[in-house]
C-alpha positions in Angstrom: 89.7 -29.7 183.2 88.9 -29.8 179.3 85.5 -31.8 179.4 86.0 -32.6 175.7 88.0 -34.9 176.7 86.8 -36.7 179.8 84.6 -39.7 178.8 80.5 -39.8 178.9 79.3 -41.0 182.4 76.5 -43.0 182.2 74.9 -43.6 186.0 73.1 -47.5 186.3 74.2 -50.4 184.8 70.2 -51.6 184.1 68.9 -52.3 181.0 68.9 -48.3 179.4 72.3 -47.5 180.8 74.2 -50.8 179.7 72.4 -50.4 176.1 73.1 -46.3 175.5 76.7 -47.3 176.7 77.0 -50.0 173.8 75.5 -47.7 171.3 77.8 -44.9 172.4 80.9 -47.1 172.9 80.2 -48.6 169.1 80.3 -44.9 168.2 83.3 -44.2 168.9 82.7 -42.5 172.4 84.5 -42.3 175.4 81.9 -44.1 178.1 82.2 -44.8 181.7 79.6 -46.8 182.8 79.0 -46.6 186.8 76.3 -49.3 188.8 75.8 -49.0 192.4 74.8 -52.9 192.3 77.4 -55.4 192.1 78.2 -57.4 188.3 75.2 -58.7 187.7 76.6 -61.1 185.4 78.9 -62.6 188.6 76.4 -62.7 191.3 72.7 -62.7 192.0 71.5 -59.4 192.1 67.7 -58.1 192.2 66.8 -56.9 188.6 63.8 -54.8 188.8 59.9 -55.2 189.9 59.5 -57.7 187.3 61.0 -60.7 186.5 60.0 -60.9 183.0 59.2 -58.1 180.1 57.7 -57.4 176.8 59.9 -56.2 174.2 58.2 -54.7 171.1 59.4 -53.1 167.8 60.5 -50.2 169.7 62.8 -51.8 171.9 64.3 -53.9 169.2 65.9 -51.2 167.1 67.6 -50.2 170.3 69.2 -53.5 170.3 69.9 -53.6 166.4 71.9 -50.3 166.9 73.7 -52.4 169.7 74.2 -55.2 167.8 72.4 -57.4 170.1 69.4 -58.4 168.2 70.7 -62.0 167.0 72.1 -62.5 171.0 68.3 -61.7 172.6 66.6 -63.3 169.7 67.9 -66.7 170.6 66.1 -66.7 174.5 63.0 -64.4 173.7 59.8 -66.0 173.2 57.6 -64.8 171.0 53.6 -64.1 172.2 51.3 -63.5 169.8 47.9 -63.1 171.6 46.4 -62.5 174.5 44.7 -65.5 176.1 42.2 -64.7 178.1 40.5 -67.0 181.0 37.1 -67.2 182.1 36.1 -68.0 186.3 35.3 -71.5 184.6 38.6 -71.9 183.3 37.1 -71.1 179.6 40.3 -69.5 177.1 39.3 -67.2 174.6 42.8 -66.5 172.4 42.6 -62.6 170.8 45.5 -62.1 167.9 47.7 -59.2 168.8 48.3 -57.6 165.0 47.7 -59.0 161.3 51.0 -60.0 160.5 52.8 -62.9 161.1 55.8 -60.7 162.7 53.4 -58.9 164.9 54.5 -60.4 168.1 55.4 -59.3 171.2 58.3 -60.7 173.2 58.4 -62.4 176.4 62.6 -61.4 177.6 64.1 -62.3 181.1 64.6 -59.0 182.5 67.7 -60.0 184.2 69.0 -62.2 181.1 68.8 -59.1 179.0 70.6 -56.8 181.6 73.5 -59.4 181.7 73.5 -59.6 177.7 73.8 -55.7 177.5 76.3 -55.3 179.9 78.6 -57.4 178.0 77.3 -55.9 174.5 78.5 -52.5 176.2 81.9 -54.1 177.7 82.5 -55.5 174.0 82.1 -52.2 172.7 85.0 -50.6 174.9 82.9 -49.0 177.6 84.7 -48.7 181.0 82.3 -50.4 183.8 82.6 -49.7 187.6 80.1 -52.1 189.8 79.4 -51.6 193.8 80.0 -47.6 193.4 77.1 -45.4 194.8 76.8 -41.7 193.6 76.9 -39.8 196.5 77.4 -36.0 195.1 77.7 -34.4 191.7 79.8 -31.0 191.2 78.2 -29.9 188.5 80.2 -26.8 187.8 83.5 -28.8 187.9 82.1 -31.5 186.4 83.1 -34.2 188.8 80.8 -37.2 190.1 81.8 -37.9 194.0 81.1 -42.2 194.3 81.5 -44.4 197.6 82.7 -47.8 197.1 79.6 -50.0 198.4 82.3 -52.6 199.4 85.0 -51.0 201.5 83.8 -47.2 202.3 86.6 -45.2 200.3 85.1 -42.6 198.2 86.5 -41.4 194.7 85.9 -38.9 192.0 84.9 -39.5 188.0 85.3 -36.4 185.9 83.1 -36.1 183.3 82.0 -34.4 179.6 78.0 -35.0 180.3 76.3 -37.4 182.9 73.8 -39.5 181.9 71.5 -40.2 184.5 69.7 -44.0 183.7 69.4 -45.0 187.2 66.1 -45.9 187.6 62.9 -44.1 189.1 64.9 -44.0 192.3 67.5 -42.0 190.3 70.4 -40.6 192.6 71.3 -38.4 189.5 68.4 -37.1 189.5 68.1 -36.5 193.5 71.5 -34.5 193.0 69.9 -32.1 190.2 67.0 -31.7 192.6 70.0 -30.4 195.6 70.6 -28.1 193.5 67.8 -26.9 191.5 64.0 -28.2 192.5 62.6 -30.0 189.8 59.1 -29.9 190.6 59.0 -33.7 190.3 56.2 -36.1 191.7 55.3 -39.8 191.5 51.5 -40.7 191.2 51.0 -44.0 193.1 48.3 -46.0 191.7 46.2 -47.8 194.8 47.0 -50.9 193.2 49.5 -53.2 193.9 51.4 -56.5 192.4 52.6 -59.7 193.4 54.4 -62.0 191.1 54.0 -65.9 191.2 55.8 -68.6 189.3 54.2 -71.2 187.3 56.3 -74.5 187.0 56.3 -76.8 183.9 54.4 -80.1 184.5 55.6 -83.1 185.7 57.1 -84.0 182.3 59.2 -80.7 182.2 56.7 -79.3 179.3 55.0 -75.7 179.3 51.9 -75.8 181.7 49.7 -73.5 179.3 50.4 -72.4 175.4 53.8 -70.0 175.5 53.0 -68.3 172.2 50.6 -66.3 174.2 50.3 -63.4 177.0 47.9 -65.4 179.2 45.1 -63.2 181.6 42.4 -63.5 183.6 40.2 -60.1 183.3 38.3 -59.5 186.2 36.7 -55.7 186.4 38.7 -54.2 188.7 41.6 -56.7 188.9 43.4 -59.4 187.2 46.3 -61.9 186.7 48.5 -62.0 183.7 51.3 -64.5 183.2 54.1 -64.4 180.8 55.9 -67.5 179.5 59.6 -67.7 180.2 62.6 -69.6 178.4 62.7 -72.1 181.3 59.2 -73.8 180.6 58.0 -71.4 183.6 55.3 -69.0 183.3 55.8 -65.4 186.0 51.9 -64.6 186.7 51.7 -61.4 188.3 48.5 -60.3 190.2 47.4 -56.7 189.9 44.8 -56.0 192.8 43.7 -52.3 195.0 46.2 -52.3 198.0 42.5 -51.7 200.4 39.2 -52.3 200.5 36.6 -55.6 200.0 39.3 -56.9 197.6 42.6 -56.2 198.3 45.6 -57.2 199.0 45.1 -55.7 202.8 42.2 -58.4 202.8 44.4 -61.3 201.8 47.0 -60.6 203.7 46.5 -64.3 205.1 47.5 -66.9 202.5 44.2 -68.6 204.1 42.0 -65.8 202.6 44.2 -65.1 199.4 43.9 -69.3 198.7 40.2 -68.3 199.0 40.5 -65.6 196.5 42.3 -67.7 193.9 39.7 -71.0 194.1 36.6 -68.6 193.2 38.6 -66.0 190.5 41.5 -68.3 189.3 40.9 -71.4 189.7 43.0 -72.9 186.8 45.4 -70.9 187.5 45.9 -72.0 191.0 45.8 -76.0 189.9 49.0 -74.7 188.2 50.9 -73.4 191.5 51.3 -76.2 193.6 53.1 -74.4 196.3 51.2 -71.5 196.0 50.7 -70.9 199.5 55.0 -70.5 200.0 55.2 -68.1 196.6 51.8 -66.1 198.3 53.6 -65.5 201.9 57.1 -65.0 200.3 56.8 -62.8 197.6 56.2 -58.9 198.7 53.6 -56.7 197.5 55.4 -54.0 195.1 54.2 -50.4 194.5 52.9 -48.6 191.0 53.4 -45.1 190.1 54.2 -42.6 187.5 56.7 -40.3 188.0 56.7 -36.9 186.6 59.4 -34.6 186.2 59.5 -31.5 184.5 63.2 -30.4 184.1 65.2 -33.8 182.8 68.9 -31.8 182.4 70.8 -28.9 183.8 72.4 -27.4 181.1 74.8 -28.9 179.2 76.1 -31.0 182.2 73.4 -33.5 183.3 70.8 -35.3 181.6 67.8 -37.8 182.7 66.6 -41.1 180.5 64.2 -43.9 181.1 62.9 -44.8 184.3 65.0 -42.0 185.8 63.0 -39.0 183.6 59.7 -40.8 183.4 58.7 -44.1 184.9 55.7 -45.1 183.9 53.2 -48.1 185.3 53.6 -51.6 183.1 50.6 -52.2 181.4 51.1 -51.3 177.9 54.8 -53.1 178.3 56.9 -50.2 177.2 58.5 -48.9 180.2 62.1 -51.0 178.8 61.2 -50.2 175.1 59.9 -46.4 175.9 63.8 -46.4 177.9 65.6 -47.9 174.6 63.8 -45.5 172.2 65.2 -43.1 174.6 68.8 -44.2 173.5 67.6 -44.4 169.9 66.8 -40.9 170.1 69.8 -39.6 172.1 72.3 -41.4 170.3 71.0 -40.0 166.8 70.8 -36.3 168.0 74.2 -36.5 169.4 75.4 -37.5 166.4 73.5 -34.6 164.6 75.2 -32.2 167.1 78.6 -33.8 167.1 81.6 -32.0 164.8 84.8 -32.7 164.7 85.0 -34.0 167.7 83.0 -31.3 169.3 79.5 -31.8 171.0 77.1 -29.0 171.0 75.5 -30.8 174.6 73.2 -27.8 175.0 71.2 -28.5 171.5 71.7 -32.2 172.2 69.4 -32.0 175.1 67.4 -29.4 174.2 66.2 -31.2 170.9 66.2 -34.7 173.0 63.7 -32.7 176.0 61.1 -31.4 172.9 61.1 -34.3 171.0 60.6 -36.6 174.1 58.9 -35.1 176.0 55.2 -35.5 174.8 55.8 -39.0 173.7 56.5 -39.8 176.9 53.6 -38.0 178.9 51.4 -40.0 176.0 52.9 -43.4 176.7 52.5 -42.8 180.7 48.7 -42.5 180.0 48.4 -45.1 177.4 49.2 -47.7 180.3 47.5 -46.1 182.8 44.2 -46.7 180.0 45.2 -50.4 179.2 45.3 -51.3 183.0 41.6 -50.9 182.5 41.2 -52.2 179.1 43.3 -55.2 180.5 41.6 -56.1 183.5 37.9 -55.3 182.2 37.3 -54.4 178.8 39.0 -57.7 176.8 35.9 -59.9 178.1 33.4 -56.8 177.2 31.6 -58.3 174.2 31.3 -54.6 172.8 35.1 -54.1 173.1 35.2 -57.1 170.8 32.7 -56.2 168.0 35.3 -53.0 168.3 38.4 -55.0 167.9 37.1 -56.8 165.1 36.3 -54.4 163.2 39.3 -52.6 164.1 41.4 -55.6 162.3 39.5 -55.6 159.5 39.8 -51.9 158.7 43.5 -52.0 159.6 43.0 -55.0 156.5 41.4 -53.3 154.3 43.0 -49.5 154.8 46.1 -50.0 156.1 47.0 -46.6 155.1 44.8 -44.8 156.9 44.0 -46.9 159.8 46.2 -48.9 162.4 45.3 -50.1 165.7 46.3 -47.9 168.5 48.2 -51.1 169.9 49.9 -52.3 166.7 51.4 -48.3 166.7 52.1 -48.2 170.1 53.5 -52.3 169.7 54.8 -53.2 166.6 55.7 -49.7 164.8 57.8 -46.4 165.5 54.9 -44.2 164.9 55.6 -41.7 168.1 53.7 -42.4 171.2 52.1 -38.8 171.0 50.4 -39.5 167.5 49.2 -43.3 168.1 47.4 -41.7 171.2 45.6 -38.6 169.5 45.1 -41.4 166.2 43.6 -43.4 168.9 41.3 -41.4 170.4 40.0 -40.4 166.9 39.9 -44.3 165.6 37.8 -45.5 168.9 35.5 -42.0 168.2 35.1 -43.7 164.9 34.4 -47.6 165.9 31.9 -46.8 168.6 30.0 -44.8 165.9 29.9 -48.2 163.9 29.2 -50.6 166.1 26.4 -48.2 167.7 23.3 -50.6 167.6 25.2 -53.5 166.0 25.7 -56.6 168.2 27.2 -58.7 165.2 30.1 -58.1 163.3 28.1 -59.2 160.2 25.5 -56.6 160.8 27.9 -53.9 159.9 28.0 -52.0 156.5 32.2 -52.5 156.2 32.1 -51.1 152.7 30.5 -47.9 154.1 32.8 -48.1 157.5 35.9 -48.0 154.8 34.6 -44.5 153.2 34.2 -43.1 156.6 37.9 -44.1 157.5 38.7 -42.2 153.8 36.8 -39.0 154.9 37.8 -39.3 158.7 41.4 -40.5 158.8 44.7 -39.0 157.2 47.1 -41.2 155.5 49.6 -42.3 158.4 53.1 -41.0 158.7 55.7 -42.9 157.1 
């Protein structure tokens, strides 16, 4: 077989498969792109662990080099704050960036999957739905699939294989039959539940949609995004054991309980609260980690499938799309008359990855705790004020570790290390001060000068 010319087989249909196939497809490529699940845009078909996402700057040029900006555009909402809730039902709203287009995006997870898929069918990509990878011949180049809806089995030759199927990856589980990968998942103790919040009785939002609404509380919380629909998902984050867990309120009795004394405006909001409680399961948190993400110049992993991460910083989908950013550019690099060189493609796509994506799997592990405990710290505050109003006043030299991580394509690797060094520098500011007026800002400005180098472009 000449694997020049079989097409590109991208495994999973979700949101980074359907989007590298569009890019690819708008390339010029030849792309198959194989789902185990049915057509999502045909039937009803669970989309993921969360109903809604964030989309950020990131994730955005991903869709721009799909030509599906103006298409998402028109059913994201656009949050611009956090909101955060008190025990007494008390909202405190804290600004995300300093610009008016520093906003996050609140995006129906399964909405977006169904807009890809068609951006990707649009673009000439080949789709097969209800097809489950069973085996990979690497050597001959040749994915073995089983149709999920009558049994038969078939073959798909191949130039590469993409593997974007997810954390669950069955690309992935076929590299590791034949090579170990010396992968593992960290499971948080924490779990999640999501909850919907309906519109009020006159079909109008129940709380202010221009906002990520949450309700800190030390070593849990709730967060609710809005949605298109009017609705708000809330999702609760809380230990899976212990005083307060979700193995204590296993009873919607006790959870009920729970809610009145932590969130009890947010309950007034849920009138069948006790149905969504008993219904909706309990779903797991981890962070996998996986060393080798392609066997040679045959197989290669993205997204989820490479590096799932936990979801508190929101850029598990966008971390995914910058993936495709990235691949599609270097293949391009690599690519001559006609002619791939795979082996430097993914080679030059594992090094420059790589770290960003070990520092964006510890960035949300830290915001889960900045999240749930630090936004209602009054010294966290004094920090993020000042924070602003350097980013204000030297905006060359100093950005917010969110607004790089959030609103900018500053690599994940340098807005951690730049972060670290920033919060070195604001604690030494506000040390002693409990005011924001009782710091020196002209002198806090020459420290950024001698402390901080100009950002990268």
């Amino acid at each position: 077989m000449n694997s020049s010319t079989a097409p590109i087989l991208i495994a999973g249909a979700g949101l980074a498969g359907a989007l590298l196939a569009a890019q690819l497809s708008g390339q010029g490529h030849r792309v198959t792109l194989v789902e185990r699940r049915g057509d999502m845009r045909r039937e009803q078909i669970a989309v993921g662990r969360s109903i809604n996402l964030a989309l950020a700057e990131r994730g955005w040029e991903g869709l721009r080099r799909a030509g599906a900006v103006e298409l998402v555009r028109s059913y994201a909402l656009p949050m611009r704050g956090r909101m955060v809730h008190d025990r007494d039902g008390e909202c405190q709203f804290q600004v995300y960036g300093l610009k008016p287009n520093e906003v996050i995006w609140s995006v129906h997870r399964g909405r977006l999957n169904q807009t890809l898929i068609d951006v990707a069918a649009d673009a000439g990509a080949t789709l097969r739905f209800n097809a489950r990878l069973d085996r990979v011949d690497f050597d001959g180049r040749q994915a073995h699939f089983v149709d999920e809806l009558d049994g038969s089995e078939f073959e798909l030759e191949f130039s590469v294989l993409i593997g974007a199927d997810g954390a669950g990856s069955a690309v992935r589980a076929a590299m590791e039959a034949e090579q170990p990968l010396g992968q593992r998942t960290d499971f948080l103790d924490h779990g999640y539940k999501e909850l919907t919040i309906p519109p009020r009785a006159d079909g109008s939002p129940a709380m202010d949609v221009a906002a990520l609404h949450i309700w800190p509380r030390g070593s849990y919380m709730l967060i609710a995004l809005p949605n298109p629909d009017a609705t708000f998902t809330a999702t609760l984050f809380l230990p899976n054991e212990g005083e307060c867990s979700f193995a204590r309120f296993a009873d919607v009795g006790a959870a009920r309980r729970f809610f009145e004394t932590e969130f009890a405006d947010a309950l007034a909001l849920i009138p069948d609260f006790d149905e969504q409680y008993q219904r909706n399961p309990v779903g797991l948190l981890g962070t996998l980690r996986c060393p080798h993400w392609h066997r040679g110049d045959r197989a290669l992993l993205i997204g989820d499938a490479a590096h799932a991460i936990v979801p508190f910083h929101g850029q598990g989908m966008n971390c995914a799309f910058e993936d495709c950013v990235a691949l599609q550019d270097l293949i391009a690099e690599c690519t001559d008359q006609g002619q791939t060189r795979w082996p430097e493609v993914f080679e030059r796509f594992d090094a420059e990855r790589r770290p960003n994506a070990h520092a964006i799997a510890e960035m949300a592990l830290e915001n889960y705790l900045e999240m749930r405990d630090a936004v209602a710290d009054p010294r966290y505050q004094l920090r993020r004020q000042l924070e602003l109003e350097l980013a204000r006043r030297v905006p060359d030299r100093f950005m917010p570790r969110y607004s790089m991580v959030m609103f900018s394509s500053v690599p994940y690797a340098v807005a951690r290390a730049r972060g670290e060094q920033q919060l070195e520098l604001l604690k030494e500011l506000t040390a002693g001060k409990d005011r924001f007026d009782e710091i020196d800002l002209d002198a806090a400005v020459d420290r950024v000068h001698e402390r901080m180098t100009p950002l990268p472009a």
